[in-house]
Backbone as a ProteinNet text record, in pm:
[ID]
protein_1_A
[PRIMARY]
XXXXXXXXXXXXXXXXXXXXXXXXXXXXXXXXXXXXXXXXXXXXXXXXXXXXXXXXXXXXXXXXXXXXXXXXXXXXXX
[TERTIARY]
83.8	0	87.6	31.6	114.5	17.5	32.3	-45.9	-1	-80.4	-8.3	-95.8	-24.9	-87.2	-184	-309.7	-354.3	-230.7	-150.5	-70.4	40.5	16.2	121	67.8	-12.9	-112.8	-76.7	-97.1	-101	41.7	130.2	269.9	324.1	291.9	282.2	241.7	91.3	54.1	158.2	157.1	277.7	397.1	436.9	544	541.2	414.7	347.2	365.2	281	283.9	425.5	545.3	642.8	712.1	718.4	791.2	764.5	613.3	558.9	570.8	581.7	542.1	443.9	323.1	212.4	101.7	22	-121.7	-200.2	-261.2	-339.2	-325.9	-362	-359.7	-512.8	-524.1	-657.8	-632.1	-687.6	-713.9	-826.6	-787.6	-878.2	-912	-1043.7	-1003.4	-1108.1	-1071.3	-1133	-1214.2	-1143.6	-1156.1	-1262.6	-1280.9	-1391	-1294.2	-1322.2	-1289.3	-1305.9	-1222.4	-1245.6	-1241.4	-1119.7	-1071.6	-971.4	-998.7	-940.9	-888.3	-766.4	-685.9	-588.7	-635.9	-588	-469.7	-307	-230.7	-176.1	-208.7	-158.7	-204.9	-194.8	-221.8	-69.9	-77.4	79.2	110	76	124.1	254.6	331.2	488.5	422.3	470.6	507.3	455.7	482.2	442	263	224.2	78.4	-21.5	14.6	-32.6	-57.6	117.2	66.3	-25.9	-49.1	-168.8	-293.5	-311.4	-462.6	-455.2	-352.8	-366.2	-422.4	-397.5	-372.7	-546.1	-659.1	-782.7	-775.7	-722.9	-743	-665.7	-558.6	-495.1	-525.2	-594.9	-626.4	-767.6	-813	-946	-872.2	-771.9	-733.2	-649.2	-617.5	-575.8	-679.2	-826	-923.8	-951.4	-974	-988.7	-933.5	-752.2	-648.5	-673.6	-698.2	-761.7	-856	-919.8	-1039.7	-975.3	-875.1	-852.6	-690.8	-678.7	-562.1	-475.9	-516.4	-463.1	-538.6	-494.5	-545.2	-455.1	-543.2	-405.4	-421.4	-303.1	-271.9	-233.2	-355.4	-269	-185.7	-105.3	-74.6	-58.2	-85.6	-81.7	43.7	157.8	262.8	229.2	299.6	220.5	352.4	297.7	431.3	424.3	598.4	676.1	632.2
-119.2	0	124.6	213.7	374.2	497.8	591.2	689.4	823.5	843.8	953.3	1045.6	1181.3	1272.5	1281.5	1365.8	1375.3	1398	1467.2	1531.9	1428.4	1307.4	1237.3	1083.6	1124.4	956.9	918.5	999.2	961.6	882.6	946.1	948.9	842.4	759.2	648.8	511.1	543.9	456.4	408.5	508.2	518.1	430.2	451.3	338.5	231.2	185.1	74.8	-14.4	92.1	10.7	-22.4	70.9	37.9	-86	-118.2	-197.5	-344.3	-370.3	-452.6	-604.8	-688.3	-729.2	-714.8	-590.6	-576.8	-663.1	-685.1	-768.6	-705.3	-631.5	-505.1	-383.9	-309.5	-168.8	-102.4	-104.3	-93	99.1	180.9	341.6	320.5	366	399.6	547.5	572.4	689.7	681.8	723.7	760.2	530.8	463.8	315.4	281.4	376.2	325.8	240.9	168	141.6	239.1	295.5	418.6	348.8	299	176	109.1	-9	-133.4	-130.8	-175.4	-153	-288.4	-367	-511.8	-508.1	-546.8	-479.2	-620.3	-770.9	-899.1	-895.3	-819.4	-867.6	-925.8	-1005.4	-1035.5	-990.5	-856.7	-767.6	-733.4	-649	-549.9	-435.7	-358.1	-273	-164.6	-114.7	-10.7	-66.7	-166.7	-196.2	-181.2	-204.1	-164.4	-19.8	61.1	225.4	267.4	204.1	261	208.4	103	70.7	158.9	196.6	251.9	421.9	432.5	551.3	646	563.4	646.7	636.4	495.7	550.8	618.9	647.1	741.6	915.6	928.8	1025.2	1070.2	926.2	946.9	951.5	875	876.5	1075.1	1134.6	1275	1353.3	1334.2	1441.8	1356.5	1254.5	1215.7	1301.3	1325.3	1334.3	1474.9	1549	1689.3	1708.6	1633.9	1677.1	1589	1502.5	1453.5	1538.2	1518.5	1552.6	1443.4	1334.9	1228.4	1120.5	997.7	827.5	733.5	616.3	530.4	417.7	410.3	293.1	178.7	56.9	-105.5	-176.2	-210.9	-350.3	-461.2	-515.4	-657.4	-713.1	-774.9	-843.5	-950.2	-983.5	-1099.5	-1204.9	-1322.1	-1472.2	-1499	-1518.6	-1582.7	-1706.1
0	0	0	-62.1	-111.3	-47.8	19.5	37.9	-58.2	-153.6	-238.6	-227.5	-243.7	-301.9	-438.1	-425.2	-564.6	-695.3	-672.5	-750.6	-810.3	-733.6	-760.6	-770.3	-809.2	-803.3	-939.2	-1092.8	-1202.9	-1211.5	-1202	-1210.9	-1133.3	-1014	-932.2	-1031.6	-1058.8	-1162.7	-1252	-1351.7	-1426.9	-1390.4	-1277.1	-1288.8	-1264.5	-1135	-1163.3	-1340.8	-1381.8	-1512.7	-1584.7	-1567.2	-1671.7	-1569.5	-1444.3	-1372.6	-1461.2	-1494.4	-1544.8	-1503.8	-1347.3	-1297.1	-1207.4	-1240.4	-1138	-1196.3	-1102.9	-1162	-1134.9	-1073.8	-1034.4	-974	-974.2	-906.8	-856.5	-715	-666.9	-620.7	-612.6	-595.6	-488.4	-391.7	-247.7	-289.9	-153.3	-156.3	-23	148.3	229.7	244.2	271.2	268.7	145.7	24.6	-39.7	-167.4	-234.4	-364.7	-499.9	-555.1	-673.4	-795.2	-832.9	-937.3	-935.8	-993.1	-966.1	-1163.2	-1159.4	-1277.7	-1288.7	-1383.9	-1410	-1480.8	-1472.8	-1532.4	-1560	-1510.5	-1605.9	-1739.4	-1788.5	-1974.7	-1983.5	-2076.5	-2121.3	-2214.4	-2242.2	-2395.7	-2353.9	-2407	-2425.7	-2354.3	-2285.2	-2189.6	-2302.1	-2410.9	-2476.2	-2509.9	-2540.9	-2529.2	-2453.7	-2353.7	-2244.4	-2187.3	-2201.6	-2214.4	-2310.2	-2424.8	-2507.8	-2436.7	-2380.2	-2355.8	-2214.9	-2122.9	-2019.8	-2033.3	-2149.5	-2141.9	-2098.7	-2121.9	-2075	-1965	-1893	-1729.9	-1687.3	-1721	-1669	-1653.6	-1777.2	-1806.5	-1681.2	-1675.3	-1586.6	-1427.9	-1442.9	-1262.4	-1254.5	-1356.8	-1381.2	-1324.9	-1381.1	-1360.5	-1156.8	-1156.7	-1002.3	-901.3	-992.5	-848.1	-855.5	-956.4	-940.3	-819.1	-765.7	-671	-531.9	-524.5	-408.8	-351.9	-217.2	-143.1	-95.1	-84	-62.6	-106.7	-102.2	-153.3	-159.4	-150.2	-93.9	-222.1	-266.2	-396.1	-321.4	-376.8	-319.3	-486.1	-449.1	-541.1	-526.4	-584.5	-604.7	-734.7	-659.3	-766.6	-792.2	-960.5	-1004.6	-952	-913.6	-939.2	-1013.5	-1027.1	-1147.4	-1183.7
[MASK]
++++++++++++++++++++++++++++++++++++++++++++++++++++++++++++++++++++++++++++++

């Protein structure tokens, strides 16, 4: 678990995704569930930034209205 700033939530994601052993990425916000972001596809690392790229854009307008939230992950086994 991660407690980030709005300001720094997109950019967190983000590396989530390029590390590219994550299997999910869950977005709290205040113990509620916001979105849950499935990141086992077994595509290439640049595939994935293209299909990522609306939520990101949507977790952008989110972190606009929040001050804090807490990111879980989940790593995938080898």
């Amino acid at each position: 678990k991660f407690i980030v700033s709005g300001g720094q939530l997109v950019e967190k994601v983000k590396q989530f995704i390029r590390e590219g052993n994550i299997g999910k990425v869950r977005l709290l916000h205040r113990g509620r569930t916001i979105i849950e972001i499935p990141l086992s596809i077994g595509a290439p690392a640049v595939a994935v930034g293209i299909l990522a790229a609306p939520i990101l854009a949507a977790l952008g307008a989110f972190a606009a209205l929040v001050t804090e939230c807490t990111i879980e992950v989940e790593k995938m086994e080898k």
